[in-house]
LOSETI-206075 format. One record per residue: x, y, z of N, C-alpha, C in turn; residue in three letters. Coordinates in steps of 0.1 Angstrom, whole numbers, plus 5000, padded with zeros to 4 digits. Layout:
! residues N
XYZXYZXYZALA/...
//
This chain:
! residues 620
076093657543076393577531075593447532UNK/075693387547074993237543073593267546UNK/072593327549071493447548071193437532UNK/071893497524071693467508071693347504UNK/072693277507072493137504071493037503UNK/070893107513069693017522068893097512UNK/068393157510066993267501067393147486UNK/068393147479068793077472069192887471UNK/068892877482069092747483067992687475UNK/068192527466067292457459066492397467UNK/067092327475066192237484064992327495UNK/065192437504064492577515063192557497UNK/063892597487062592667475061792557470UNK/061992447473061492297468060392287476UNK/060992347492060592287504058992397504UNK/059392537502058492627500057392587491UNK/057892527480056692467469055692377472UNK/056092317480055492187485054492277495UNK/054992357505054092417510052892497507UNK/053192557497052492637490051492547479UNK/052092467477051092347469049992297476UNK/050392277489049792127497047992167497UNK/047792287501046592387498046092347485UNK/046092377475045292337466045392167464UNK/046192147463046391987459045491867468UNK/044991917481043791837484042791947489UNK/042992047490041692127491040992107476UNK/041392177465040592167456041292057441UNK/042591987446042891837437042291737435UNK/043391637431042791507435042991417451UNK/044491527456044891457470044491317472UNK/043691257480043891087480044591127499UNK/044190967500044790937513045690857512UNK/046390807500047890767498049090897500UNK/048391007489049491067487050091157502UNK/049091187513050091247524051091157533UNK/050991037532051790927535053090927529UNK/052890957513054090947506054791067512UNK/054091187509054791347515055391287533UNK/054691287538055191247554056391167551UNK/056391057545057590987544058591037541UNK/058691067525059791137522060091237528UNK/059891327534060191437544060891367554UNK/060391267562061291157571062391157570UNK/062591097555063691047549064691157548UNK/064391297545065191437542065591477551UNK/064491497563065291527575066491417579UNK/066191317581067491177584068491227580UNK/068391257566069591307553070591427560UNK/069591527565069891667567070791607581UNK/069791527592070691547607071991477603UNK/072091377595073591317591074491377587UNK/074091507577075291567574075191637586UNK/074691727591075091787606075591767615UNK/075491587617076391497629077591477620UNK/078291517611079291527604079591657600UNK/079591787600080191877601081191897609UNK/081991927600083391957606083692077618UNK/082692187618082392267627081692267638UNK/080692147636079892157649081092097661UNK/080392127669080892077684080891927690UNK/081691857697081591707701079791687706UNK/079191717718077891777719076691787708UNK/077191877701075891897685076491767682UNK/077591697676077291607669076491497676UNK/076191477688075791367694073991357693UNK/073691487696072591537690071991547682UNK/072991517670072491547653072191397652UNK/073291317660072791177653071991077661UNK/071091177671070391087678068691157670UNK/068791287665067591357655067791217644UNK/069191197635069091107625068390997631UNK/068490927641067790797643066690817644UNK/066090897650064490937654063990967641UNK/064691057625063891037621063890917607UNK/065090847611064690727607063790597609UNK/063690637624062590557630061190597623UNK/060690717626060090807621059390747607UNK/060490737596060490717583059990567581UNK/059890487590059890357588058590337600UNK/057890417600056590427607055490467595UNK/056090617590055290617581055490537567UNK/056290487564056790407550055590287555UNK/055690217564054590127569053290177569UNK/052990307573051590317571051090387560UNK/051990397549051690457538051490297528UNK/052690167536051990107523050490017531UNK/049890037543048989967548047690047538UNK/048090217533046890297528046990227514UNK/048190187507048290187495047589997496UNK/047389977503046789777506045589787505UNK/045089907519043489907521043390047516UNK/042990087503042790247501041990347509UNK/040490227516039890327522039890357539UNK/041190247540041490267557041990447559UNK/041590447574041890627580042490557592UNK/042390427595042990427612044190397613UNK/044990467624046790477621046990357631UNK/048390297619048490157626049290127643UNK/049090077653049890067661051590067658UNK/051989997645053190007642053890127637UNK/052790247632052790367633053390447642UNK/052490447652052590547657053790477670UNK/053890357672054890307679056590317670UNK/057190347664057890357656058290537659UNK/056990647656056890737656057290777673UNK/056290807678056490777691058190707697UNK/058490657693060090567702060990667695UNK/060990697682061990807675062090927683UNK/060990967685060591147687061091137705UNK/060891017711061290977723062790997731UNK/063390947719064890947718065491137718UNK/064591217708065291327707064491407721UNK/063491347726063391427742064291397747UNK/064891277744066391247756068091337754UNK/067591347740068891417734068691607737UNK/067491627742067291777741067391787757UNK/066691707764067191737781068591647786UNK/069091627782070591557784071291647775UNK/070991707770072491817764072691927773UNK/074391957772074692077783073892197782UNK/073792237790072892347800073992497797UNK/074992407801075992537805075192617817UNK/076092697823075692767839075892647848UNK/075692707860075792607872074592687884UNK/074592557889073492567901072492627897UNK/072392757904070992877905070592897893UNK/071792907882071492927867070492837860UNK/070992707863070092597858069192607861UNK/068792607877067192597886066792757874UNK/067192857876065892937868065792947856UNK/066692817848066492817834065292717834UNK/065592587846064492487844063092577852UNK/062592687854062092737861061392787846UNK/061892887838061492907826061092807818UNK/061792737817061592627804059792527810UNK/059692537827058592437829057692547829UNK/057892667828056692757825056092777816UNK/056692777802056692767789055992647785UNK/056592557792056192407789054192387797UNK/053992447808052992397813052192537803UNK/052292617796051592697788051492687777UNK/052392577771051692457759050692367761UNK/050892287777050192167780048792237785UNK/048592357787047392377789046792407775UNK/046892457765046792487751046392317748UNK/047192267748047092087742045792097750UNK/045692037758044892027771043492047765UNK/043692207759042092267760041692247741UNK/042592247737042192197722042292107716UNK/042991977723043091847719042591747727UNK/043491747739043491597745041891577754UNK/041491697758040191697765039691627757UNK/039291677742037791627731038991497730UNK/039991437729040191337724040091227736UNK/039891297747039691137755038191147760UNK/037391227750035791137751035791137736UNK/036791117726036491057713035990907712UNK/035890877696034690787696035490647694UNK/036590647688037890547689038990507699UNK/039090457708040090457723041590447710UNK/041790367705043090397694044090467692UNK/042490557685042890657678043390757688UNK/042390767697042390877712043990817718UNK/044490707719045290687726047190707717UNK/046390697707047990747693047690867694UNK/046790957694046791137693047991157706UNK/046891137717046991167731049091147732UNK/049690997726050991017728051691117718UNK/051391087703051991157699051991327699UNK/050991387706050591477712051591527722UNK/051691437733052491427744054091457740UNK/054291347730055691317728056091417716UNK/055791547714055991647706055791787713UNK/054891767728055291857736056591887743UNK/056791767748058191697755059691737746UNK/059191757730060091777721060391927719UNK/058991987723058892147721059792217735UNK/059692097745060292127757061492147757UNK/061692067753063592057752064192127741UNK/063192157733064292267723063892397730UNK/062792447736062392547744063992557755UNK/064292457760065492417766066392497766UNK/066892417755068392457753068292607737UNK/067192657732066792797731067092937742UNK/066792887754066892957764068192927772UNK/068692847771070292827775071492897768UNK/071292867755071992977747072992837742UNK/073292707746073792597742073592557732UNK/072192567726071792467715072492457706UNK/072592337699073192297687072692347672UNK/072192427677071292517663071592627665UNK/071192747656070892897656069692917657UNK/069093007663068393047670066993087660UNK/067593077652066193117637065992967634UNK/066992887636066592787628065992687641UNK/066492727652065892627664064292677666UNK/064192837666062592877665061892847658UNK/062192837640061492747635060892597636UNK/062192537638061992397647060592367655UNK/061192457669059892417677058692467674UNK/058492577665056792627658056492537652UNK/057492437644056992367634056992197643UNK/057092197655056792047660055992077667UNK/055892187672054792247682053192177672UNK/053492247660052292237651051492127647UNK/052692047652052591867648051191867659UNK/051191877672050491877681049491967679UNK/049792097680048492177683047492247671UNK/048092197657047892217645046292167643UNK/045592027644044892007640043792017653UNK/043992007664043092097674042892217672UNK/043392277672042892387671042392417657UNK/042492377646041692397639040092327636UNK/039692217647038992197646038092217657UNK/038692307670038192397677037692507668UNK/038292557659037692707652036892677644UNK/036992567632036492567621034892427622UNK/035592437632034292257637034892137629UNK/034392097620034491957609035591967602UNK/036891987599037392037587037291977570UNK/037191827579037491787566038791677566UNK/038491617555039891567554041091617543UNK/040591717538041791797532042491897537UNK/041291907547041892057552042791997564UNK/041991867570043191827583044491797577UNK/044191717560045891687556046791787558UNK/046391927549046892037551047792097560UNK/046992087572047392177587048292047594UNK/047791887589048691847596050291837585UNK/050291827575051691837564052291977568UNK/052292097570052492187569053292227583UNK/053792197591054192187605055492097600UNK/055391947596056291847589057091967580UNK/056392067569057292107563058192237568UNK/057792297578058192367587059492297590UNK/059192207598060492147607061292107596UNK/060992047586062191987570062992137568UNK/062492247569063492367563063792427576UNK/063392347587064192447599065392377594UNK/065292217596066792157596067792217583UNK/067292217574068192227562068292417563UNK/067792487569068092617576069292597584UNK/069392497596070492507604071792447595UNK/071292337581072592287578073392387568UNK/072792527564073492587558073892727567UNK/072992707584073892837591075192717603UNK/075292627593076292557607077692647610UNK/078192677602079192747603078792897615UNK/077592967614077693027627077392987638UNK/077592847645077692827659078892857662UNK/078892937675079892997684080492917694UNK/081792837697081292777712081892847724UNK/080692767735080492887741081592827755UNK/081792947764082692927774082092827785UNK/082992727791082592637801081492737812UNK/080592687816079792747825078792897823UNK/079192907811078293067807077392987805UNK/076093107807074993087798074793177785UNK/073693127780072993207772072593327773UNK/071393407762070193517772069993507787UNK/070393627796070093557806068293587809UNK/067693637801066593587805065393597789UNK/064493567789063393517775061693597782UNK/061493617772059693667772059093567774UNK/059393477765058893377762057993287774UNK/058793297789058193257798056693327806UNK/056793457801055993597803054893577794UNK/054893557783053993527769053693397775UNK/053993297783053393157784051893187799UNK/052793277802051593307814050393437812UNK/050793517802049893597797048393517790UNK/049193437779048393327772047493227778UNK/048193177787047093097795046093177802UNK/046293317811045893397812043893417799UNK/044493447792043693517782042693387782UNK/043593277782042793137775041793107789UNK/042193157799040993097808039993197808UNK/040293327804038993417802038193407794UNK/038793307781038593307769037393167766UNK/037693057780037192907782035792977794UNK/035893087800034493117810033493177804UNK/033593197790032493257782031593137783UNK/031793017782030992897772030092867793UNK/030192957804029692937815029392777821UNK/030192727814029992547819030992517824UNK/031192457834032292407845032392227841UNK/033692237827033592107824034992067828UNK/035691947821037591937820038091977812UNK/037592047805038192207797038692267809UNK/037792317813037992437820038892427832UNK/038592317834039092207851040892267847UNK/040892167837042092167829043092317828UNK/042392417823043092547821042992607836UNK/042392577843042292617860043492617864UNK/043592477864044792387871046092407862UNK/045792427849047392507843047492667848UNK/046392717853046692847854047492837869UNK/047092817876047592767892048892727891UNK/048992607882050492577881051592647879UNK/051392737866052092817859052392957867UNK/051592987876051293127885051993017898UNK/052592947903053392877911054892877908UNK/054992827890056192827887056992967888UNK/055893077881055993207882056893247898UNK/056493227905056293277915057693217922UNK/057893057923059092987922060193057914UNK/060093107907061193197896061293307902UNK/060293377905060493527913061393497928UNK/060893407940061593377945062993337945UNK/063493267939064593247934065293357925UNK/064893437922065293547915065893647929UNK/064693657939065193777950066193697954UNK/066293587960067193517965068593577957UNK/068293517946069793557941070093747937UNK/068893807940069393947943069993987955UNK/069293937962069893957975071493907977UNK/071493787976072893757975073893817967UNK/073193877953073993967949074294087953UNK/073694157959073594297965074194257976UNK/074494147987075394157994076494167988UNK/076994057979078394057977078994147969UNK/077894257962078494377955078594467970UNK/077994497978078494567994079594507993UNK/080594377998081094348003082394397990UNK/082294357979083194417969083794547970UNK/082094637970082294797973083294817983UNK/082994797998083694778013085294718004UNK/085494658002086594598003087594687990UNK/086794707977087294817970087694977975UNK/086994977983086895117995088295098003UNK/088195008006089395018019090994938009UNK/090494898001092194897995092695007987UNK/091295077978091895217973092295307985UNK/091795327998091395428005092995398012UNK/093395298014094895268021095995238009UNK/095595217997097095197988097595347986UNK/099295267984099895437980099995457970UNK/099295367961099095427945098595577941UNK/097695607930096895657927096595637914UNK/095095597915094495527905093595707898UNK/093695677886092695827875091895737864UNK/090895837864090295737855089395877842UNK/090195897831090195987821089695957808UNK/088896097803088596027788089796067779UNK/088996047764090496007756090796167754UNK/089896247758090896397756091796477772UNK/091696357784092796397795091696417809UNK/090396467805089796507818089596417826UNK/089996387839089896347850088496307855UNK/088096237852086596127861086396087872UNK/088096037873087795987889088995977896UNK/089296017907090496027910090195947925UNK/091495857930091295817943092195877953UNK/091895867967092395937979093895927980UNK/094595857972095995857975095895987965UNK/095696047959095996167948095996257963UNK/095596267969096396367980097896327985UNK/097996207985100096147990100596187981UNK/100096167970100996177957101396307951UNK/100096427948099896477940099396637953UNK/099496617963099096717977097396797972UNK/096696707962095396757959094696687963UNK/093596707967091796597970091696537959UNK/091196467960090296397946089296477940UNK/088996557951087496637945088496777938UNK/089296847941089896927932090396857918UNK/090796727919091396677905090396667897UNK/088996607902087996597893087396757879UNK/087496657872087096797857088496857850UNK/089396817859090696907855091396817848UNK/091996907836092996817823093996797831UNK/094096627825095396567833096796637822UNK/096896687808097896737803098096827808UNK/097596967813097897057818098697007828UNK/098096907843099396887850100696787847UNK/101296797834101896717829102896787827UNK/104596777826105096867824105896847810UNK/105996957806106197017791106996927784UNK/107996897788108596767783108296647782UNK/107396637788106596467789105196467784UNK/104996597775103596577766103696467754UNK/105096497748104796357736105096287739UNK/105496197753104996097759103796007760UNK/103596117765101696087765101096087754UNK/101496147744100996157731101195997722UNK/102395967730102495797724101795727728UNK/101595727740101195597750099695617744UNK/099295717743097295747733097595657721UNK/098495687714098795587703098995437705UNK/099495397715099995237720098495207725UNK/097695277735096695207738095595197723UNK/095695297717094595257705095595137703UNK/096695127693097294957691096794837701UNK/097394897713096994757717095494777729UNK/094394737726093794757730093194627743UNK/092694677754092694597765094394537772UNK/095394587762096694517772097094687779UNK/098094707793098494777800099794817790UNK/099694957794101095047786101595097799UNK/102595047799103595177809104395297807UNK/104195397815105495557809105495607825UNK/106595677821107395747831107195897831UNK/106195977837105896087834106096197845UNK/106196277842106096407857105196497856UNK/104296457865102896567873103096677880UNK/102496797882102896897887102396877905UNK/103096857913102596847929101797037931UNK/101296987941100497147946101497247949UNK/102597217952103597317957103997347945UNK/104097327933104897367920105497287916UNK/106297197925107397107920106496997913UNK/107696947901107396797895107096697901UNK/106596607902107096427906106796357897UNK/107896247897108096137883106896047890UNK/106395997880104695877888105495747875UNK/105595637876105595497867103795487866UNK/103495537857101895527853101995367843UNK/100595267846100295187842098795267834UNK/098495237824097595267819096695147808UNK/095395167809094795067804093395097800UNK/093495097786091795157779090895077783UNK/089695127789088895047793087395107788UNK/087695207779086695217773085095157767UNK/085595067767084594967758084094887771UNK/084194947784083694857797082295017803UNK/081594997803079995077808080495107824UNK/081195037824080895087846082695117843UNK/083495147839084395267835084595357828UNK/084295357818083995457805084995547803UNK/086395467805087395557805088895537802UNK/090195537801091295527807091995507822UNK/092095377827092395397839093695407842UNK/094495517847095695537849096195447863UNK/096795397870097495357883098895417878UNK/098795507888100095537891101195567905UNK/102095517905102995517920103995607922UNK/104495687933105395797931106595737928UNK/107695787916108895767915109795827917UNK/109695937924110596087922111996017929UNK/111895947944113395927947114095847935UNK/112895677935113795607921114395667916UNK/113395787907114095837894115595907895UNK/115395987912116196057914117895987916UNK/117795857922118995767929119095737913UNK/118295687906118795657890119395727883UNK/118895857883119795977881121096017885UNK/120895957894122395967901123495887897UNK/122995787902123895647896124395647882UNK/123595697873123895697857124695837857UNK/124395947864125596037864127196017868UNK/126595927877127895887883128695807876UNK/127795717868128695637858129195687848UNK/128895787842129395857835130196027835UNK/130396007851130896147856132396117869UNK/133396187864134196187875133496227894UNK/133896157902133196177915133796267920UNK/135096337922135596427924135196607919UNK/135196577906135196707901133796757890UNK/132796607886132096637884131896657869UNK/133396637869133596657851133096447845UNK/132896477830132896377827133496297825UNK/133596147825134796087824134996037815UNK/136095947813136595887801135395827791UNK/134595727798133595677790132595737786UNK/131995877790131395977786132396057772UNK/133496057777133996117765133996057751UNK/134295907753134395837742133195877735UNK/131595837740130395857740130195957732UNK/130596087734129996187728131096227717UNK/132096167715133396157705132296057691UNK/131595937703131195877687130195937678UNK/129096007688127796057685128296197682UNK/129096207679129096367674128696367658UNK/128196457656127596497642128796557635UNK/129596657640130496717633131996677621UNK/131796707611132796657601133896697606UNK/134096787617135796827622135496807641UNK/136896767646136696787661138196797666UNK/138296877673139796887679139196807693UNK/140796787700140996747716142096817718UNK/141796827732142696927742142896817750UNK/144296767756144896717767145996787778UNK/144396777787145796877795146196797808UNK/147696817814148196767822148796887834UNK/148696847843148896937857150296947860UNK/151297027854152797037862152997107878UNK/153297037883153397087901152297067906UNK/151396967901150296877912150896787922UNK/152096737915152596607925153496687938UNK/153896787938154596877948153496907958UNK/151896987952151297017960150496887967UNK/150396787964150196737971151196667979UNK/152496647980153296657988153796728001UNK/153396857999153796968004152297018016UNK/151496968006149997038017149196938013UNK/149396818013148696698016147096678002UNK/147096528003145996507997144196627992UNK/143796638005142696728003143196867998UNK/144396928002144697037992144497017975UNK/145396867972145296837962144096807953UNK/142796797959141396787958140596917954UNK/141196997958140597137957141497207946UNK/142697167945142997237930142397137919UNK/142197017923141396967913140397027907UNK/139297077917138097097920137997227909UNK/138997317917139197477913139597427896UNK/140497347886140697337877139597297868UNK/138997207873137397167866136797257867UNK/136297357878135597517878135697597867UNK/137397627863138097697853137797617839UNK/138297497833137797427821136197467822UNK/135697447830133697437828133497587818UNK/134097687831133597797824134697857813UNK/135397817809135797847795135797787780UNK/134297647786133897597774132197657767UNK/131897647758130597687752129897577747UNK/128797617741127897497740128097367729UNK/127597257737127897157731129697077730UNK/130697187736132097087742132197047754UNK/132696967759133196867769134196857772UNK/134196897790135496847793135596757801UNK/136696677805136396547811137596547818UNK/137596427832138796397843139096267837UNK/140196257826140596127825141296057836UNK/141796107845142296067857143196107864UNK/143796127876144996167884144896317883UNK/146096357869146196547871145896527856UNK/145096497848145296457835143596517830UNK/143396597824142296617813142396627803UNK/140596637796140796597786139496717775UNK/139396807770138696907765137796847749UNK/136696847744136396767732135896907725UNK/136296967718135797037707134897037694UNK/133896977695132896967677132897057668UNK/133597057657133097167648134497277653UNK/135197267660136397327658137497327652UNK/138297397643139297397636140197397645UNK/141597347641142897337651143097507659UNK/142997567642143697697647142897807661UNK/141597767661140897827674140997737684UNK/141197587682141497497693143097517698UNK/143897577692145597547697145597727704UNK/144597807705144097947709143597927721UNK/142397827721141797797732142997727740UNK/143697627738144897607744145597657756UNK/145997777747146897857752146097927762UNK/144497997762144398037774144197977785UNK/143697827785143297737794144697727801UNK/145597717789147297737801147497817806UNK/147097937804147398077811145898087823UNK/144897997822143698047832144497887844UNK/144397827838144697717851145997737861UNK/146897847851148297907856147997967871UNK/146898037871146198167881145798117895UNK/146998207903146798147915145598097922UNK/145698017935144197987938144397927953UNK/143198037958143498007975142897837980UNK/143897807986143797657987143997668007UNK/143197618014143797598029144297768033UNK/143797798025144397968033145898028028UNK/146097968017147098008012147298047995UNK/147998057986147798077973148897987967UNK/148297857961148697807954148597787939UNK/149597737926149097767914150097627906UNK/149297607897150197477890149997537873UNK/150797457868150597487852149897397849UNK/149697427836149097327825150297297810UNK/150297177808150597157793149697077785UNK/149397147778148197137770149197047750UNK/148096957752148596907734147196877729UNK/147096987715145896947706146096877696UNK/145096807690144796757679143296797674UNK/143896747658142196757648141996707644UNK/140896587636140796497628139296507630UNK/138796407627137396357626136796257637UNK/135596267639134896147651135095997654UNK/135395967642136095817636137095787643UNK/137895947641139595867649139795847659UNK/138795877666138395817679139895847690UNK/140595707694141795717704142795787698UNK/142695777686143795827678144295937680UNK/142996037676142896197682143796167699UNK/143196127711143696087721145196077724UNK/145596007718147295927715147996077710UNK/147496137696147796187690148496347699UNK/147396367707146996467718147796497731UNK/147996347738148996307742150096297740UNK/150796277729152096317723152496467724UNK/151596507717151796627721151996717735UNK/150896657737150796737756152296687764UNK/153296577761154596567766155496637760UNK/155296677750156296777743155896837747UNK/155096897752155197057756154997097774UNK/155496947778155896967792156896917794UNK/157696887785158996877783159197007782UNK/159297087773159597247770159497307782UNK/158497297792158097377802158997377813UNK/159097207813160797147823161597237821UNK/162197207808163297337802163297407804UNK/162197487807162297667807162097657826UNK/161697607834161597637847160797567852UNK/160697527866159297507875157697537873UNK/156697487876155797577873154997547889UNK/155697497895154997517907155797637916UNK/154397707922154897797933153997857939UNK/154697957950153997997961153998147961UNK/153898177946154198327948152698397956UNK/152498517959151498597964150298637947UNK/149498647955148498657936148598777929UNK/149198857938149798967928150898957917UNK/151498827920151998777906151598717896UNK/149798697895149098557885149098657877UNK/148998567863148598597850146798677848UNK/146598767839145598777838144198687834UNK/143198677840141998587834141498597823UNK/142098507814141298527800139798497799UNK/139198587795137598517791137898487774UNK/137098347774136898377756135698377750UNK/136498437738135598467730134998567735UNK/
//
């Protein structure tokens, strides 16, 4: 979007016009040697304009803005060098020599933003810096031999010391400039984007090596054609800036200590080029300070080179130890934890499995590899896994936990607490990393404990708070209760002691279990006292069921080696899930009335032989 803007921007198409003008207007115009003074100026004046709103963006960084307003000063310096030597042309029309107040003005501005380009953060530390400043002086001595061989040589046997002496700095002090944006380009810090900082430095680069080299190629140019090549670099740099002031919004900032690219051509292209240029200076077979010059850059630059390579193995080497020492150390904590870490794509197969998958799982690693982790997953804990695929796409990069059971080599299950975490989008995993730890006892002692909390310890039946439980969660619009009470419990355990009395317990919960069907409940509300939950039963098959439960728990039962037998008085109720205690209470009433009745009619404890029990009812 701001890419369009910029294509569309008034001022970038103004800026273009002028460019595209400058060509005819003293090649074949009127041009004049007032009117590039005026252009140079106001261009001054635009950039000034441009770094101020930049040092004022609300987006830029504390850093850029310090930056932007040390570019505004330089090119208001700038502006007030050339404003002065545009009106010395507009005094003397036919003066060409640039005034010391010129180029000193010019010069101290351009001075200031060398200071602002090598004093801005670097970001990285240590080693990072040395082979950023390692690139950046490579780059830099493969401009200064370029300057070197097309300017400053022919300008220090020019015919003016002056003139030779304002090229030679301004020359210098636009290298220095190319340096530091070269800088912080390759740091990845700059207060610019990277289109608009490359424009920059082509376009100050040009300032410098623009009119040498054109009069290395073309001999004489001229003075229209030098106006030309030298305006046209100025207009370069005017639309880098008003380029960056319409991409300010995409600077990023960047993390304390990162760098940029960690590495640029650019340094490679600076040694190729000089390269070519000294093959390019031994044609002319004369051994002058041309050639002296590009010698001595080649040497330097093939030093710097070489400095960078050094420092490069160095820090290979040191890397390559401390990835060993990582490896080793990753080695021996997977190789001794009692986890087990898997590492799976998003359809289950197995990538990588570590050495605890034999503690865990009684397989190698090299058997688990290729093999779907669903298959060893057990059938009830597939849509498990089927969520947790779902949670990690949601949350991506955070850990999901599930509780799953793997098949061990022997057949049996084990519960594993799996940690899982997409790491897909990481190149040296390319996967799902599972860690997982055995839970089978946890799960199992938790199993227990929650049974227990909801199960009589004696008889295994459920208890009161289970009953309530499944009283409330019942679905059914009808529900009977059975309360049954133990007549001649309290004798037997008088007569043949507690643990006897344990075992007709035991034996009565046996008898309730198997004369209920699916989905009822029977429970130890306590002492000699149960309790039966019927869903979906009518009274009249619940006060049925009743009656055989009295006649089954009637039936003698060898206790300590003898045959003991107690009754039951049983009281039902019917109502709905709602009535909750009521049903209970209700149930209860009853169940005394009908051990009252039982009083009435006789004993129900005794010691008859079992050829006097009732017969076993099965129901239904």
């Amino acid at each position: 979007m701001q890419m369009r803007a910029a294509v569309r921007d008034p001022v970038l198409l103004a800026l273009l016009a002028t460019g595209l003008l400058l060509a005819p207007w003293f090649l074949a115009g009127p041009g004049g040697t007032t009117m590039p003074w005026v252009i140079q100026a106001a261009l001054d004046v635009l950039m000034a304009y441009i770094a101020w709103r930049l040092a004022r963006h609300p987006e830029m960084p504390a850093a850029g803005r310090r930056f932007w307003q040390v570019v505004m000063i330089a090119c208001a310096s700038c502006a007030i060098g050339d404003t002065y030597q545009c009106l010395m042309v507009v005094a003397n029309p036919g003066t060409t020599r640039i005034s010391l107040v010129q180029t000193t003005f010019v010069v101290a501005g351009m001075a200031t933003v060398v200071v602002a380009t090598l004093r801005h953060p670097l970001g990285g530390a240590g080693r990072q810096r040395l082979r950023l400043w390692f690139d950046t002086a490579t780059v830099l001595t493969g401009v200064a031999v370029f300057l070197w061989y097309f300017l400053l040589a022919e300008e220090l046997g020019g015919r003016y010391d002056s003139d030779r002496w304002a090229a030679s700095a301004t020359a210098g002090v636009m290298l220095l400039i190319a340096f530091g944006v070269l800088k912080l380009i390759l740091s990845g810090t700059a207060p610019f984007t990277r289109l608009a900082g490359s424009a920059a430095a082509l376009g100050v680069a040009g300032t410098a090596l623009a009119a040498p080299i054109t009069t290395g190629l073309v001999g004489d140019p001229g003075p229209g054609l030098m106006t030309v090549v030298q305006l046209l670099p100025c207009v370069l740099t005017t639309a880098a800036l008003r380029l960056q002031q319409l991409q300010a919004g995409l600077l990023t900032p960047r993390l304390p200590g990162a760098l940029g690219p960690r590495s640029s051509r650019l340094p490679y292209l600076a040694v190729v080029a000089t390269q070519l240029l000294l093959v390019w200076s031994l044609r002319e077979r004369t051994i002058d300070s041309r050639l002296w010059g590009v010698a001595i850059g080649v040497v330097v630059i093939t030093a710097l080179v070489l400095g960078r390579q050094l420092v490069a193995f160095r820090d290979n080497e040191r890397l390559l130890g401390e990835l060993d020492e990582q490896r080793e150390r990753f080695r021996a904590l997977v190789q001794n934890t009692s986890d087990l870490t898997l590492v799976v794509d998003p359809l289950g197969k197995i990538g990588y499995a570590s050495p605890a998958a034999e503690r865990v799982l009684g397989l190698t690693p090299e058997q688990l590899l290729e093999t779907n982790l669903y298959d060893r997953t057990h059938p009830d804990d597939l849509a498990g896994l089927s969520e947790l695929s779902k949670q990690l796409i949601a949350r991506p990069g955070h850990g999901v936990t599930i509780q799953v059971r793997w098949r061990h080599a022997d057949g049996s299950h084990r519960w594993l607490d799996v940690v899982s975490t997409d790491m897909q989008h990481n190149p040296s995993v390319g996967g799902v990393v599972l860690n997982a730890r055995d839970a089978t006892e946890t799960r199992a002692l938790h199993d227990e404990l929650r049974r227990q909390a909801s199960h009589d310890a004696l008889t295994g039946l459920a208890n009161r708070v289970l009953l309530h439980r499944r009283l409330q969660e019942s679905a059914a619009g009808t529900v009977s209760m059975l309360l049954i009470d133990l007549d001649g419990f309290k004798q037997v355990n008088d007569r043949h002691g507690h643990h006897a009395g344990d075992i007709v317990l035991q034996t009565v919960a046996e008898r309730l279990t198997g004369m209920l069907g699916a989905g009822e409940l029977a429970a130890r509300l306590g002492g000699d006292e149960f309790a039966v939950l019927l869903p979906g039963t009518a009274k009249t098959e619940a006060t049925n069921l009743a009656e055989q439960i009295a006649a089954v728990v009637a039936e003698p039962m060898m206790v300590s080696g003898q045959w003991l037998s107690v009754g039951a008085s049983v009281g039902v109720a019917t109502g709905t899930p709602g009535e909750g205690d009521g049903l209970l209470r209700e149930a209860d009433a009853l169940m005394y009335e009908r051990k009252k009745a039982r009083k009435a009619g006789g004993t129900a404890l005794t010691d008859d032989p079992p050829g006097l029990a009732t017969t076993h009812h099965q129901r239904r």
